[in-house]
C-alpha positions as CSV (number, residue, x, y, z in Angstrom):
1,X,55.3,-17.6,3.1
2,X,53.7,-19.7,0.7
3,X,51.2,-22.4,2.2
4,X,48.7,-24.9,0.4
5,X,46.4,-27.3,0.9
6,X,44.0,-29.9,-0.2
7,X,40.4,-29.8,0.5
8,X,38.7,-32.4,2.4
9,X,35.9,-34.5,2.0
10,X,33.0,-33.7,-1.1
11,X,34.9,-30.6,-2.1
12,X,38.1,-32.6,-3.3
13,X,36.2,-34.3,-6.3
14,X,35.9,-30.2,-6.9
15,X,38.9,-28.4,-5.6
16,X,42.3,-28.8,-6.4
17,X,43.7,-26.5,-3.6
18,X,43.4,-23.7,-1.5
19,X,46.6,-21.7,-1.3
20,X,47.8,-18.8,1.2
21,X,50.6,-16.2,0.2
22,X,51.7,-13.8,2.6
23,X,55.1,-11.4,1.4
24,X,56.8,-11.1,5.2
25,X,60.0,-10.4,3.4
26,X,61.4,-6.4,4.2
27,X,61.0,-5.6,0.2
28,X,58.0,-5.9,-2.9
29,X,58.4,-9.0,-5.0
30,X,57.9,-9.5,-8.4
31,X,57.4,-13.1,-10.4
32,X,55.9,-14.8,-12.8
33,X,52.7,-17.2,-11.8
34,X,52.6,-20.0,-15.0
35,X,49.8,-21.2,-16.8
36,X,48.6,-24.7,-15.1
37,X,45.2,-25.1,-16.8
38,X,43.1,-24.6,-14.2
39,X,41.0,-21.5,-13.1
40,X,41.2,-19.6,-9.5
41,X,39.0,-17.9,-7.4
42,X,41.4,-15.2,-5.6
43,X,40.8,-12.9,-2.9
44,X,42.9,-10.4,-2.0
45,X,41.5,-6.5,-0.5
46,X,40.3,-7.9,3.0
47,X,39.0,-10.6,1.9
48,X,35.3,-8.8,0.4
49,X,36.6,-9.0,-3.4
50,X,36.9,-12.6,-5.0
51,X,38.0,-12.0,-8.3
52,X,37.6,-15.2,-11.1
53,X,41.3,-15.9,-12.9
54,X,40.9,-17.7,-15.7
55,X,43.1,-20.2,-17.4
56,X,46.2,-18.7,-18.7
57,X,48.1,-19.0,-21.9
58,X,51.2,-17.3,-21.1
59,X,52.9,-16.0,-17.9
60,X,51.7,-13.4,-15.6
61,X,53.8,-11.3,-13.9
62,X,52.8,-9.8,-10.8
63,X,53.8,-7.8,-7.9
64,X,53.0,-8.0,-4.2
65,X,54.1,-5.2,-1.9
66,X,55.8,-5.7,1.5
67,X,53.0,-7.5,3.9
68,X,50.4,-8.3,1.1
69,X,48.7,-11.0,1.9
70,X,46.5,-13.1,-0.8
71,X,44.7,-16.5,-1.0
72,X,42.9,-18.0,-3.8
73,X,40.7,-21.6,-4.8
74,X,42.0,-23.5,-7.5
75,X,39.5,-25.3,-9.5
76,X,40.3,-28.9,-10.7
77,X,40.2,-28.8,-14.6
78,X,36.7,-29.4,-16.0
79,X,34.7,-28.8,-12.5
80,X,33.4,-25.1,-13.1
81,X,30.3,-25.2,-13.7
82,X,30.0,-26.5,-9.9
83,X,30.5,-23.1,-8.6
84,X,30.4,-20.6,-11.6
85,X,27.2,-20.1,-14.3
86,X,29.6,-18.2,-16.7
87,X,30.9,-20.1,-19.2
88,X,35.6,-20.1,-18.6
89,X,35.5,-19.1,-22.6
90,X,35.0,-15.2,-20.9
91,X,37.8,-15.4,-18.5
92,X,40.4,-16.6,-20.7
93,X,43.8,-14.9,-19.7
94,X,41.5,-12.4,-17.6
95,X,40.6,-11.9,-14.1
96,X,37.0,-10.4,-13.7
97,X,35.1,-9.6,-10.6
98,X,33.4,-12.1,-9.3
99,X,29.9,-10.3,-8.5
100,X,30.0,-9.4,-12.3
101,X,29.6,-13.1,-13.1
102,X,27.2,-13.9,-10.2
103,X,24.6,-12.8,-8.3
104,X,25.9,-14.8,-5.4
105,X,26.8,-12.2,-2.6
106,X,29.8,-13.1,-0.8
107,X,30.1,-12.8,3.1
108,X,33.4,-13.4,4.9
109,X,33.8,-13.6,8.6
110,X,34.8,-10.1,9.2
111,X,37.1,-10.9,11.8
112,X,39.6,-13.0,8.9
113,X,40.4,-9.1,7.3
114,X,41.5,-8.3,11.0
115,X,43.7,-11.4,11.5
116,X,44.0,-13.4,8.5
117,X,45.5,-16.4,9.3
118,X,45.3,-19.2,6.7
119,X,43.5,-21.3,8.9
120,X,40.5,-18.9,9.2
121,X,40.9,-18.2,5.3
122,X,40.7,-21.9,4.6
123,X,37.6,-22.5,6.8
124,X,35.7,-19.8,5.0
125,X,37.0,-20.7,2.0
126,X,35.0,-24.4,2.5
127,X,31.7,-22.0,3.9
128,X,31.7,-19.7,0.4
129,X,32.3,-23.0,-1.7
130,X,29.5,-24.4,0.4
131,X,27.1,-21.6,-0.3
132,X,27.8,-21.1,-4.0
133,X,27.3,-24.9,-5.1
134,X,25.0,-26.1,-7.8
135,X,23.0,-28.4,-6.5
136,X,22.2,-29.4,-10.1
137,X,24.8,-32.1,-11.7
138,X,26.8,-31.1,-13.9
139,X,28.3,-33.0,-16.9
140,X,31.7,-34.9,-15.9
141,X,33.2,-35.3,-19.5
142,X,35.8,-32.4,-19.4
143,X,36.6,-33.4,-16.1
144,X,37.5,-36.9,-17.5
145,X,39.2,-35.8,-20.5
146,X,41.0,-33.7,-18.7
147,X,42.4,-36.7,-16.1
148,X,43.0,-38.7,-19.3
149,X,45.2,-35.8,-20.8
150,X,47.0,-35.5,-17.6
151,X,47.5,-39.0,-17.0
152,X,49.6,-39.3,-20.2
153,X,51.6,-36.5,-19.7
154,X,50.0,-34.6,-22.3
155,X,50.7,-36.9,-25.5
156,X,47.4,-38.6,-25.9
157,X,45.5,-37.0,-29.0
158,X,42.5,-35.2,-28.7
159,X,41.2,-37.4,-31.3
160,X,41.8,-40.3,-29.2
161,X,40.1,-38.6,-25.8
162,X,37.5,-38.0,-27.5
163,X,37.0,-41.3,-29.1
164,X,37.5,-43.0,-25.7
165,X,34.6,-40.7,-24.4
166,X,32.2,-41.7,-27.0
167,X,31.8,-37.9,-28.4
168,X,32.7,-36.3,-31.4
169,X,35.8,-33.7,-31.2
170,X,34.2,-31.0,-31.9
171,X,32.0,-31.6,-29.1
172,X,35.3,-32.0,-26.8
173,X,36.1,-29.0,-28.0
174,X,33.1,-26.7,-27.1
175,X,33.2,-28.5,-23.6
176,X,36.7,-27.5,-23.3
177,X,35.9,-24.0,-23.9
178,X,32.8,-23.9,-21.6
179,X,34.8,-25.6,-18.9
180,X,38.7,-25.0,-19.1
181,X,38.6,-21.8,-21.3
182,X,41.0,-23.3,-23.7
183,X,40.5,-26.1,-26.3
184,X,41.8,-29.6,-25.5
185,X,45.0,-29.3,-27.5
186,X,46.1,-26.2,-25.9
187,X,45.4,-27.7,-22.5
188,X,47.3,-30.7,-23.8
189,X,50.5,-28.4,-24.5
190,X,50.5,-27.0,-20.8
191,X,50.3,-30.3,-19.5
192,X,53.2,-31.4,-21.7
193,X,55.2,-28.4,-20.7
194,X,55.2,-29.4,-17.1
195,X,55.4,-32.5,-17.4
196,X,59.0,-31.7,-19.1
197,X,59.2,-28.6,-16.3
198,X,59.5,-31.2,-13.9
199,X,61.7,-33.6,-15.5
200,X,64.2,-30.4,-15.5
201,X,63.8,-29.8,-11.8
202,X,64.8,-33.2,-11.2
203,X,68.5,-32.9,-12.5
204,X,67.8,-36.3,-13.7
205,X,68.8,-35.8,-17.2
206,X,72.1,-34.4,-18.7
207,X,71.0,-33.0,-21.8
208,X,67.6,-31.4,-22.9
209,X,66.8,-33.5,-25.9
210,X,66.3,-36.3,-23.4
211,X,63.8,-34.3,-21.5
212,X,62.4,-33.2,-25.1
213,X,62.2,-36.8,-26.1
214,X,60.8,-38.5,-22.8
215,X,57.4,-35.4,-22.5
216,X,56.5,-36.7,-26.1
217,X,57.9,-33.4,-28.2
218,X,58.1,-33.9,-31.8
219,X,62.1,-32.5,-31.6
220,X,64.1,-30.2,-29.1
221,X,63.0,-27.0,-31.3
222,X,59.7,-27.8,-30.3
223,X,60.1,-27.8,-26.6
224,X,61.8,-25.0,-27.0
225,X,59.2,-22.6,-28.5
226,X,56.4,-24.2,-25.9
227,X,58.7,-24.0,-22.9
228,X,59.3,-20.1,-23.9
229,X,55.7,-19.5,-24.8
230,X,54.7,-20.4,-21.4
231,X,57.5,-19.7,-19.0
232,X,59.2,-16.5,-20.5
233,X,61.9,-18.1,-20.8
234,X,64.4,-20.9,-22.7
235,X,64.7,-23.8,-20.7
236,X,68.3,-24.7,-18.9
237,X,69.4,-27.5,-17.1
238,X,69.1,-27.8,-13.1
């Protein structure tokens, strides 16, 4: 069972979702979670444990036994620094603790490890976020470079985002890092990918040069290599 959803009120500008997985199937599972560009704040071991996920550059493949249950935070692109003081650069393709990167104690209702329902996890979820807020503003930029990458599917040049932000690209770049954990053309080539991911869910197109062409690839070859670089695997019609 697989449930999401957004948060309400000053924690959507923030929060791109809280999710709930629970495996009430009669066997372990095994898949593949996909890079999206965002970071997570996941909690699995009762609930005591948050552990940081950063933003992934290829597939992870995970197993959950029989009655695992886990839940996580997803973090909107560029909005970090709201609830973390370590820069994403660290947690690249890593999960780490989260007391290791904060001094920030975390206390859960204990009755949620009990009976974890995702309604309970969701309303702590907004109390932790609550609690671990910097008050201090934080600089927007990444956040809208990132909704100006995602807005064109992934095909507007980092040159051009950065020009439109009035900054240099190098100075995109470092903020990407701090922020994202990946530069801005790397985050740029997720986007792309499932931009086209989605176009191949669709069944809307008969031949993959069409999907190649419409997400802004250079040639077929090219969607190729990213689609396998990020998935695991070749792309194939619906």
């Amino acid at each position: 069972m697989y449930i999401q959803r957004k948060p309400q009120g000053w924690l959507s500008e923030y929060i791109d979702t809280f999710w709930y997985y629970k495996n009430d199937r009669n066997e372990t599972l095994n898949f593949s979670i996909l890079p999206d560009g965002r970071a997570d704040i996941v909690f699995e071991d009762g609930f005591m444990k948050p552990e940081v996920v950063g933003c992934m550059t290829h597939p992870l493949d995970i197993t959950i036994a029989r009655g695992d249950i886990s839940a996580g935070i997803g973090l909107k692109p560029g909005c970090a620094s709201a609830f973390l003081k370590t820069p994403l650069s660290e947690f690249t393709d890593l999960s780490i603790p989260y007391d290791l990167i904060s001094k920030d104690r975390v206390e859960f209702d204990e009755k949620i490890a009990v009976s974890p329902s995702h309604e309970k996890i969701f309303r702590e979820f907004e109390r932790f976020l609550s609690s671990i807020f910097q008050e201090a503003p934080y600089d927007k930029t990444s956040l809208r470079a990132t909704q100006m990458i995602s807005r064109s599917g992934g095909i507007l040049p980092v040159s051009e985002v950065a020009k439109k932000l009035n900054i240099s690209r190098r100075h995109l770049e470092r903020l990407f890092r701090e922020e994202i954990g990946i530069p801005p053309k790397q985050f740029s080539r997720i986007v792309r990918y499932q931009n086209a991911r989605y176009m191949l869910k669709s069944g809307k197109f008969d031949h993959l040069s069409q999907i190649a062409a419409e997400s802004g690839y250079f040639d077929q070859s090219h969607f190729y290599k990213d689609y396998k670089d990020l998935t695991g695997n070749y792309p194939e019609p619906a």
